[in-house]
Residue, then its C-alpha position, 0 to 999 in steps of 0.5 A: x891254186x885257189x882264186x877269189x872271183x866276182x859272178x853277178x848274182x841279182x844285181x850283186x858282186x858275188x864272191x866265189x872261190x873256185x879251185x881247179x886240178x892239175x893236169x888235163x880235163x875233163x875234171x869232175x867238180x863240185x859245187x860247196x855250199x860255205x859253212x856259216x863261220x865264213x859269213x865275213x867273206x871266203x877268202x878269210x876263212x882258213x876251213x874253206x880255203x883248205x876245202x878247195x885246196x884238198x878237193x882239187x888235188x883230189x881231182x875235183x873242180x871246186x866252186x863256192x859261192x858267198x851266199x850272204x851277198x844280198x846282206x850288209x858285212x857287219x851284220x852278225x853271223x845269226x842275223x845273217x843266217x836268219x835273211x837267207x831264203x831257200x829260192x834265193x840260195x837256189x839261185x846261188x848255187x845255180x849261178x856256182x854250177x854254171x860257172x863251173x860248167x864254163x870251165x874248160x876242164x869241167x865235166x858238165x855230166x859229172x858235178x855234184x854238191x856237198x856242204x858243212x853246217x849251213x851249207x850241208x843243209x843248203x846242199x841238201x836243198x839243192x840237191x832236192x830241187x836241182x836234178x842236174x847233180x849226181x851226189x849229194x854229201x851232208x856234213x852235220x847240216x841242221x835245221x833240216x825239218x826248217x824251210x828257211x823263207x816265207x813260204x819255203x816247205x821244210x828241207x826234209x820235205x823236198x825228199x821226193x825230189x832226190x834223186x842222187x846218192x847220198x852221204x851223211x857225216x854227223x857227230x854224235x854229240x851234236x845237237x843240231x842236226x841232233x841223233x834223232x834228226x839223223x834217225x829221221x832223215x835216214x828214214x827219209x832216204x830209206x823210204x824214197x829210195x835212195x843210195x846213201x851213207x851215213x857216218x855217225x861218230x862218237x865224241x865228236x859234234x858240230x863242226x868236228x873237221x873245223x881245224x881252225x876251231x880246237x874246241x871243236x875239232x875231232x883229229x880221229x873223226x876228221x881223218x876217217x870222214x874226209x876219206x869216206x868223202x873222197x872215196x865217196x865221191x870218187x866212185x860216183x863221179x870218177 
């Protein structure tokens, strides 16, 4: 159901996994922003693999572009993080979105993004400073008062560009995004406008739907976010 393809990207070979429903379209689909354990390739990450396979027999279309393609693979996972620049990760994404409204199946009017770790704040941004998708969801993305790249405004800041539903799934215990950063990003929401969810959980932190990682997996809270999600993005693009 999952296939690995090649899109270029600025003069390089990006990978992409994209997914797709069974049965006839039109499908609604979705963009994912990868979450920064799969910084040595998608396809050898079992927490995204599994993604695209539950999104696509949930009914979406499903891109996921590899965001370090600009950067050597044996540089570290932080090292990497630390050359990702908000413009060209907008050029990324756009590249997922057009590859998905290429799909004969896709719905063009009914796309969205979401991401985990990194890539909920990258689809934060996204969102922000692309009017095109009609939701946004955000799990435990951090570093969401940070612009990433020499002259980037901080995430949060690029709010009145907003324009879709939104919604959020955070640990408790995390640290980053901490509580307080959860606070003040529903404050945001709030004051802008928008429709918008938030799933705050007990015993839970960073990446607690990450199954590969048992230190941090959250069996309860995992179940309860993933059909919060579905059913969330089932009303808004289904």
């Amino acid at each position: 159901m999952v296939r690995q393809e090649f899109v270029e990207v600025d003069g390089n070979q990006m990978e992409m996994l994209v997914a797709e429903p069974e049965g006839d379209g039109p499908h609604p689909a979705v963009v994912i922003a990868m979450h920064l354990p799969a910084h040595m390739g998608l396809k050898e990450d079992a927490f995204t693999i599994d993604l695209c396979e539950r999104h696509a027999a949930a009914g979406f279309a499903v891109a996921v572009p590899y965001v370090f393609h600009r950067v050597p693979l044996e540089l570290d996972m932080q090292q990497k993080r630390g050359e990702l620049h908000d413009d060209l990760l907008m050029v990324d994404l756009s590249a997922a979105y057009a590859h998905l409204e290429a799909l004969e199946n896709v719905d063009n009017g009914r796309i969205g993004v979401l991401g985990h770790c990194l890539g909920g704040r990258i689809a934060w941004v996204a969102a922000c400073r692309d009017s095109r998708y009609k939701v946004m969801l955000d799990f435990w993305g951090g570093n969401i008062k940070d612009g990433w790249g020499e002259g980037s405004p901080a995430a949060l800041d690029l709010i009145d560009g907003l324009g879709c539903p939104v919604a959020g799934f955070f640990g408790n215990d995390d640290p980053n995004p901490s509580p307080e950063d959860v606070n003040d990003t529903e404050e945001a929401l709030k004051a802008n406008g928008n429709e918008y969810e938030f799933h705050r959980y007990d015993d839970a932190g960073h990446a607690f739907m990450d199954f590969p990682r048992e230190e941090r997996f959250s069996e309860y809270a995992s179940r309860d976010a993933w059909e919060k999600s579905i059913a969330f993005l089932d009303k808004h693009l289904k």
